[in-house]
N, C-alpha and C positions, 0 to 999 in steps of 0.2 A: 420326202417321198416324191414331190414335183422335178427334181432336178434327177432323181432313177427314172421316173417314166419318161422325164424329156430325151436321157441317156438311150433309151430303148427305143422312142421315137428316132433320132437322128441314127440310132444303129441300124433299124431298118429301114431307114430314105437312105443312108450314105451310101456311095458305093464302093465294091470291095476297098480295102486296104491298099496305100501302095506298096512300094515292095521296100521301104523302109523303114528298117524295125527298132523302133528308139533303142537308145545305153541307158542305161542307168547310173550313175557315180553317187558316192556316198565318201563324205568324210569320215574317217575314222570315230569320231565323237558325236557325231549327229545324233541328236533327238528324235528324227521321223528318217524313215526307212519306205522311200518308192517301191513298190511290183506292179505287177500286172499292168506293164505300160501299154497300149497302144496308140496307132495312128488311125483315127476315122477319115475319108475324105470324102468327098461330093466332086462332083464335076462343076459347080459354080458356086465353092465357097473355100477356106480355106480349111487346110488339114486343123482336127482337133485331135490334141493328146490328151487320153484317159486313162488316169491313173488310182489305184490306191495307195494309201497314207497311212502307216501306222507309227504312233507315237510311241516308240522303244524307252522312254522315259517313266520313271513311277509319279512325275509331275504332270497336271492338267497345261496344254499348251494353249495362250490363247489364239496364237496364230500363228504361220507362217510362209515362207515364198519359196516358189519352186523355180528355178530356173532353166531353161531350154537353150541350148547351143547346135547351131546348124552349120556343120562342116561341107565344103564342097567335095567332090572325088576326088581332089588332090590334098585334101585335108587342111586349105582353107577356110578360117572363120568367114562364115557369109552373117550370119543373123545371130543376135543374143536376145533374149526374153526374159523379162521376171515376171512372174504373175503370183500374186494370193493365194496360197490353200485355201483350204476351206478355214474355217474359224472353230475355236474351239475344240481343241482337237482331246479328247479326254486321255486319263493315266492308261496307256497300255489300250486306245482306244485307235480303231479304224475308221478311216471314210473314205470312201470314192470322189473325185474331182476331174477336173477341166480346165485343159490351157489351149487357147486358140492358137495356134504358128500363123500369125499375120505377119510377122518382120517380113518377108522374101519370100517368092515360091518355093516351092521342096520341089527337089530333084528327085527320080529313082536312086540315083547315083550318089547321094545325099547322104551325109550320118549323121542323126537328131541325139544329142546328149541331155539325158535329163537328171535334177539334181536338186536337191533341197540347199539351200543356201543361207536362209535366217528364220531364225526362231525367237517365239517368245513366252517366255510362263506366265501361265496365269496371275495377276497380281505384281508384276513384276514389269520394271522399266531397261531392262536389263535384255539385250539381247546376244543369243550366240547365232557367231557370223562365222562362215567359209568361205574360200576363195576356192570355187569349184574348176576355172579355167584349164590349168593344168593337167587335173586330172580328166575332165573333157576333150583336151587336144588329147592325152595320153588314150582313150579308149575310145578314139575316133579316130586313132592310127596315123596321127599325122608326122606327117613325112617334114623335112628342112623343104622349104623353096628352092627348085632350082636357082644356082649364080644366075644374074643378069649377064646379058654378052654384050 
């Protein structure tokens, strides 16, 4: 309950949203399934992405990490993030969360990828891992580098 009402607190200190509106990516296989992404920002702190979590699994997770990828307008890698879900994520269970984007400033111009990337069952040492990258450059449009002259 303290981490909803701090959520409602910094939604009404932050000011509007910028104008960049996270991706989402999802491995095919993934156990947790990101929506309802947003970007909070302030004028003297860094953007927060808020997200919910739902464990698409009939297993209790006991955790996992979500990662964030920050393309510039020409659909270079600026920044990459891993951060912690939440813990415990129950069978077919939701929760709300929070990843700060401290790597690098956000641009307007900027495409934020977001993406669960490892997981873990409950009781278990066993983790499933993806390599989200690809599918990140893929839905942040990135373009080849121009040749060097």
């Amino acid at each position: 309950m303290t981490i909803l009402s701090g959520l409602i607190l910094l939604a009404g200190l932050a000011a509007p949203p910028a104008d960049v509106t996270p991706v989402v990516v999802q491995a095919p296989d993934s156990p947790v399934r990101l929506q309802h992404v947003h970007v909070l920002t302030a004028s003297d702190a860094p953007p927060v992405l808020v997200y919910e979590a739902t464990n698409l699994s009939p297993d209790e997770l006991e955790q996992f990490t979500v990662i964030a990828f920050v393309f510039n307008a020409e659909g270079r890698l600026k920044a990459r993030q891993v951060a912690p879900g939440r813990r415990t994520l129950e069978a077919k269970g939701v929760k709300y969360s929070t990843m700060v984007l401290d790597g690098s400033p956000i641009e307007s111009t900027d495409v934020i990828v977001i993406g669960v990337n490892q997981a873990q069952k409950a009781g278990s040492d066993a983790w499933w891992r993806a390599d989200l990258q690809t599918l990140a450059q893929e839905a942040a449009g990135r373009r080849p580098s121009p040749p060097a002259r």
